[in-house]
N, C-alpha and C positions, 0 to 999 in steps of 0.2 A: 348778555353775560359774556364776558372777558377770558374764565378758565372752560376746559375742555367741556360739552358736554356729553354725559353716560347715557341719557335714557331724553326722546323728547317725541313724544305721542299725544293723542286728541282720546279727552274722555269724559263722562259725566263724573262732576265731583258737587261738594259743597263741602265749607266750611261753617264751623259754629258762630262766626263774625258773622253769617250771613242775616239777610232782616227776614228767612225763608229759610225750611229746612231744605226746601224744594229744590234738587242737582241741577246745576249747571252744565251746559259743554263747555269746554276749555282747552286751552295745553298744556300740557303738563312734561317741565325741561328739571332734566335732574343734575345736577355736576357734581363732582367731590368737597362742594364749600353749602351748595345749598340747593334747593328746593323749590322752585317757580311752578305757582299756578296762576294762570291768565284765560279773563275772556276778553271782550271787545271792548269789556266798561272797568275791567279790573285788575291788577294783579299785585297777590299775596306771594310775600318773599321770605321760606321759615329756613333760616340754619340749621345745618346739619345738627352742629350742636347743640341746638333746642329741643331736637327730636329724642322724646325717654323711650318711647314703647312704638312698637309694627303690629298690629295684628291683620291676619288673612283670613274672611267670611263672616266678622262679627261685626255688628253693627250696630250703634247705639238704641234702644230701645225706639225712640222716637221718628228715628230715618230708617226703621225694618221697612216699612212700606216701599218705598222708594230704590231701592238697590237691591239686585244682586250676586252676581262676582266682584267683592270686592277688596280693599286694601284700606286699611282707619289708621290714621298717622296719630302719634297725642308728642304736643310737644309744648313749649315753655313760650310763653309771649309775656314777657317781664314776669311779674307774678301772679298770671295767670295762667290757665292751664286750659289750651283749646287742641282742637281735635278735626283732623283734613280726612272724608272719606274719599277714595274714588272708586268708580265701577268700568269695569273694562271689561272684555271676553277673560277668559280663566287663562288660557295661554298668556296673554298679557298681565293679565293680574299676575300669575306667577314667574315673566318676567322680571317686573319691574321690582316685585318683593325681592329677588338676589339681587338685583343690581344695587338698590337700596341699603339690604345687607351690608352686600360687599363694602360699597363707597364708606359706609359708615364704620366699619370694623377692621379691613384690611389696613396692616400696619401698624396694626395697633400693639402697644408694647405688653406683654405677658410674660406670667412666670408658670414655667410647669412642674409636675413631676411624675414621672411616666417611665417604669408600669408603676405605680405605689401599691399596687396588689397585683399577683397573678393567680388567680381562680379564691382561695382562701388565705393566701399566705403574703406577708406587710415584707415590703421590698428593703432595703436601705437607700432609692432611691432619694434626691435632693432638690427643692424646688430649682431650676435652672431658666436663665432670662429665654425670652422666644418673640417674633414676631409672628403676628395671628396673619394669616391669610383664609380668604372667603373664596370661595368655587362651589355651585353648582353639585349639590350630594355632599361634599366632603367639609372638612375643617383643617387645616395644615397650620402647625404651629414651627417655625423655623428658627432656628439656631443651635445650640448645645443640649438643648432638650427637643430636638427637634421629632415631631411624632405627624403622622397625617390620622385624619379618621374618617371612616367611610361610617357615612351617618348612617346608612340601611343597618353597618352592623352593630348599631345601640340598643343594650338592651336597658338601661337605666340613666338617671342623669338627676342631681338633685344639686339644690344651694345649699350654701352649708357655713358655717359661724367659726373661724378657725382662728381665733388668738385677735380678735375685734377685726377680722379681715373675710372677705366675703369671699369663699373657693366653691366652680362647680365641681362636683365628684361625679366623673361617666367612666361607666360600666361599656365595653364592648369586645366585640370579639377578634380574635388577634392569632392567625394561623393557627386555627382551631378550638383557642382555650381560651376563656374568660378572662381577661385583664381592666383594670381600675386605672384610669388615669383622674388627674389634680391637674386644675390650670385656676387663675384669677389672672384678671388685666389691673392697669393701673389706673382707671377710670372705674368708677362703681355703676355710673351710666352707661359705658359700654360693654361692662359685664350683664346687666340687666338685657341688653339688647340680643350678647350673645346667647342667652337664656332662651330666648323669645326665640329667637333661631332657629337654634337646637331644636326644641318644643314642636315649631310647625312642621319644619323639616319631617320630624319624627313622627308625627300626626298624621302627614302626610302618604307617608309609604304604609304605614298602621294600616291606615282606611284601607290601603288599596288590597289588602292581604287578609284582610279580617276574617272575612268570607271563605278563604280557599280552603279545602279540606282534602284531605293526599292521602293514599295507600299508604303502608308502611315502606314498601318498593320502592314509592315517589320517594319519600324522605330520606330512606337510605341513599337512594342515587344522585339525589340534591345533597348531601352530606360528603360523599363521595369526589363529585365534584369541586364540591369546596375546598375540599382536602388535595381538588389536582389531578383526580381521576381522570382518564378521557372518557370519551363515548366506550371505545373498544374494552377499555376496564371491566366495565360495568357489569359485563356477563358472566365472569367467573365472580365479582365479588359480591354480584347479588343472589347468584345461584340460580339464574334465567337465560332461557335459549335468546338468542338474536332477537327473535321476534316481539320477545316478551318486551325486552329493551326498550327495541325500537318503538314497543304502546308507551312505554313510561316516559320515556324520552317528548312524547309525541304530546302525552295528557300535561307535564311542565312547558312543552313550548305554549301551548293551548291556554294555560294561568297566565302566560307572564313571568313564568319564573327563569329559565334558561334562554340564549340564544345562540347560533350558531355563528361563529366570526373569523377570522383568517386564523386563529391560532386554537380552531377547535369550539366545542361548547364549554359557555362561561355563565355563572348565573348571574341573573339582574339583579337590580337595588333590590327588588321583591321578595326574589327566590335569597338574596344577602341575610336580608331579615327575617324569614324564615326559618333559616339556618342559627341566626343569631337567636332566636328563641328555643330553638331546640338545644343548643349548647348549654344556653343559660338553664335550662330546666334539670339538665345534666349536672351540672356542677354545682347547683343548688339541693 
């Protein structure tokens, strides 16, 4: 391969071409034009641009035996439609799923408009041109409509039929209060992708919070902080001595939801989402 490459790691994979559902080891070399998997007897070369849909832990009925942590590609090979699983440790799998993302999405031309709602109320905003950039938690859309979104703080996100043009509509939370943004790209196949994104992303953090269950104390002081509070805040606004604090403080480091870093305690993607559901319940 000639252009730079993003991603180039050793993994069981298989494709539907195969005469076997049964995975192979391989390498698997990713770059911004395309997609190489190779073993010793083979290698499948799929373009980026071939690729419609990502999914991460689902696996065709027939290969569940066989895998898994893994990553299922579905992409275009003339007019057919085949499908690359690979299985790798979860850290890798969920490597190689942004890096994928990213290569496929960043740059990509978008129109936005942002806030088009704040909590109940239709903005006069106007769709404005953007480029999409991919990172790691977030979504940044740059130019004149230029917005970032911290995926933790989503509380909605749906496709939507707007004048024969496909826009997604997300919900999330924005210095405390509910706002609605509007984006479509100018590919309907990489709006689908960015769908699929969004989707896992959000799935992602869901899982990990699902379970947590908090005093009213915790909430409030996770509210608190999201609003900017410090540690020292905490005790006159939640109406707790030091001590009491310092348990609640202590029960959020303990979830996942806060952490302590040079400019004080900050909440995590976790404790984000959290937050963002409490909001959303609020203003609904």
């Amino acid at each position: 391969m000639s252009e730079k490459v993003i991603a180039d790691f050793v993994a069981r994979f298989t494709l539907d071409t195969f005469d076997t559902p049964e995975p192979v080891r391989g390498r698997i070399v990713l770059s911004k034009k395309r997609l190489v998997m190779a073993t010793d007897d083979s290698k499948t070369t799929i373009p980026l641009t071939a690729i419609f849909d990502v999914n991460v832990g689902h696996v065709p009925g027939d290969l569940e035996s066989f895998f898994q942590d893994t990553i299922t590609i579905a992409y275009r090979d003339g007019d057919a439609r085949r499908t690359a699983v690979v299985e790798a440790g979860s850290e890798e799998v969920s490597r190689f799923k942004t890096v994928l993302f990213k290569a496929e999405l960043t740059g990509s031309k978008a129109k936005v408009k942002h806030p088009a709602r704040v909590g109940g109320r239709v903005t006069d905003a106007t769709f404005r041109p953007a480029k999409l950039r991919i990172a790691p938690g977030t979504v940044r859309f740059e130019g004149p409509g230029s917005m970032t979104v911290e995926l933790a703080n989503v509380t909605y996100f749906q496709k939507e039929e707007r004048e024969s043009e496909q826009v997604i509509v997300l919900r999330h939370a924005e210095e405390g209060q509910s706002v609605t943004s509007e984006f479509t790209l100018q590919s309907e196949r990489k709006l689908n992708l960015l769908g699929r994104y969004l989707r896992l992303e959000y799935s992602e953090l869901a899982r990990e919070v699902e379970d947590v269950e908090l005093s009213e104390d915790a909430m409030e002081a996770l509210v608190a902080i999201y609003s900017g509070a410090t540690s020292g805040d905490l005790a006159g606004m939640l109406g707790l001595d030091s001590s009491q604090v310092t348990m609640v403080l202590n029960d959020l480091t303990d979830e996942g939801l806060i952490e302590e870093g040079q400019k004080g305690v900050s909440l995590t993607a976790q404790g984000q989402l959290v937050v963002s559901d409490r909001i959303e319940s609020v203003n609904t």
